[in-house]
C-alpha positions in Angstrom: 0.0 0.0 0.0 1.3 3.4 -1.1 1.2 6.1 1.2 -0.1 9.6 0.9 1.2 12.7 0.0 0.3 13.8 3.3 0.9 10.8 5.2 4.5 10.8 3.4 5.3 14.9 4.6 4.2 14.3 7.8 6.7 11.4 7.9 9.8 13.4 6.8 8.6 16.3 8.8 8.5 13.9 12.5 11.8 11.9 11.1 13.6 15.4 10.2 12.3 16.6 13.8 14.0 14.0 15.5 16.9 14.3 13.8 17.2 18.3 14.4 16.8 17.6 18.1 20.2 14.9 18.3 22.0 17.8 16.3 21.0 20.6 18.3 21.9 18.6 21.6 25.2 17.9 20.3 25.5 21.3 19.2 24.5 22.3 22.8 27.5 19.6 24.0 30.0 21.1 21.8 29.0 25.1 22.9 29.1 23.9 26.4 33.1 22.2 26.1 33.9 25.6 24.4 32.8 28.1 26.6 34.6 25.6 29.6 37.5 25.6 28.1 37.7 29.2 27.5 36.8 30.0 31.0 39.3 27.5 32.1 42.3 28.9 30.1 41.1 32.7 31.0 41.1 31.8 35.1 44.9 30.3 34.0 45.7 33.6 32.6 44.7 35.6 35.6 46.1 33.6 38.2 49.3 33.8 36.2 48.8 37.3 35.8 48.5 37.4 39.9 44.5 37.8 39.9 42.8 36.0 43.0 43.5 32.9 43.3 40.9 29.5 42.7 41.3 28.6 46.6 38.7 30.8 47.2 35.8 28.4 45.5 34.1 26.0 47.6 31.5 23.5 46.3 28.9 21.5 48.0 25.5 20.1 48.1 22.1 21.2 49.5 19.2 19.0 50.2 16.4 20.6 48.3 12.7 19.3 48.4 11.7 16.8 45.7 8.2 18.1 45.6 7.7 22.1 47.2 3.9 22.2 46.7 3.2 18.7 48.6 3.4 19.0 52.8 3.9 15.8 53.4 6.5 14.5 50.8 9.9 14.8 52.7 11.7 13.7 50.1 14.8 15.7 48.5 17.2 15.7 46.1 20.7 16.9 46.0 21.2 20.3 44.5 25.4 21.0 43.6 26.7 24.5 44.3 29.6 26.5 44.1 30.7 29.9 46.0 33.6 32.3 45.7 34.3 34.9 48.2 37.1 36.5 47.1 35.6 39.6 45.7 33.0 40.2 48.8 33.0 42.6 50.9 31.3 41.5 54.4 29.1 41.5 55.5 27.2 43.9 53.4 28.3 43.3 50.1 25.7 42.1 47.8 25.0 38.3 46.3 25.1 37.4 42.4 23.4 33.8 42.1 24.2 32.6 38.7 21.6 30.1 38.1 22.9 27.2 36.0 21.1 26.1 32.7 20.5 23.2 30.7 23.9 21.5 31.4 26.1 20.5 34.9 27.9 23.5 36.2 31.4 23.6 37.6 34.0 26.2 39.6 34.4 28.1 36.6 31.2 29.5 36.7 31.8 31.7 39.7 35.5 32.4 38.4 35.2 33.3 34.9 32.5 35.5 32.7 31.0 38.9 32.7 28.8 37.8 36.6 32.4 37.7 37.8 34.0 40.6 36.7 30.7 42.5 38.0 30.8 40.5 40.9 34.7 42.2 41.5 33.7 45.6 40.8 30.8 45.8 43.5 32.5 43.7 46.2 30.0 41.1 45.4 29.8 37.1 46.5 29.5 34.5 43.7 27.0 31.6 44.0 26.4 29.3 41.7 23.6 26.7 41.1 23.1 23.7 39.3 19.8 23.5 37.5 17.2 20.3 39.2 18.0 18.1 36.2 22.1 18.6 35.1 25.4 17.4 36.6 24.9 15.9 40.0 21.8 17.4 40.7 19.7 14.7 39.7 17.9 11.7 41.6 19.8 8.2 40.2 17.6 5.6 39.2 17.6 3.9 42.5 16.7 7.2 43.7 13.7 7.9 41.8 12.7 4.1 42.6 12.5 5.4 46.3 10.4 8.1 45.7 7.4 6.6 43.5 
């Protein structure tokens, strides 16, 4: 049996949509490994050039609720951050939370980029956060099992 003209377009068109979407993700991947590695060689380039140094980045995890709307679930998931002092002026200098987007975040988010060099000009402290559902902010499988 042959198929329609219509059948056949709307067949490229769900094929070709699939295929845009593994492109653009690897796209994503590859934008992502550039803009690390640039922010990795450019936090090289000022320590060398006697900026602050990178001790001043600390990372850890917060317990975050799974569910914020339901009372009774008291389940959480760990969310990843990372926080540089070493432009902050205590204890009344402000906060810049970089939220992290669709991809794991690491200490050169609160070392490197235009939040940073803002962050030194107002005597600011850097916080960065991992989006829910990147990096190691995300239930494992044997996590999620738990929760449903």
């Amino acid at each position: 049996m042959l198929l329609s003209p219509i059948r056949c377009i709307i067949l490229l068109l769900l094929v070709n949509f699939v295929y845009s979407g593994r492109v653009l993700r690897k796209i994503k991947e590859h934008v992502r490994k550039i803009q690390y590695e640039k922010a990795k060689k450019n936090v090289l380039m000022s320590a060398v050039n006697g900026h602050k140094p990178m001790g001043e980045v600390r990372d850890g995890k917060i317990h975050q609720p799974l569910d914020h709307f339901d009372s009774q679930n008291d389940e959480t998931f760990p969310q990843r951050f990372f926080v540089n002092e070493a432009y902050w002026e205590r204890p009344h200098g402000p906060v810049f939370l970089f939220i992290g987007g669709e991809g794991p975040i690491s200490e050169f988010n609160v070392l490197a980029g235009h939040h940073v060099d803002m962050a030194e000009e107002h005597g600011a402290l850097l916080v960065a956060l991992e989006h829910r559902f990147y990096g190691e902010s995300i239930l494992t499988i044997e996590e999620m099992g738990q929760v449903l």
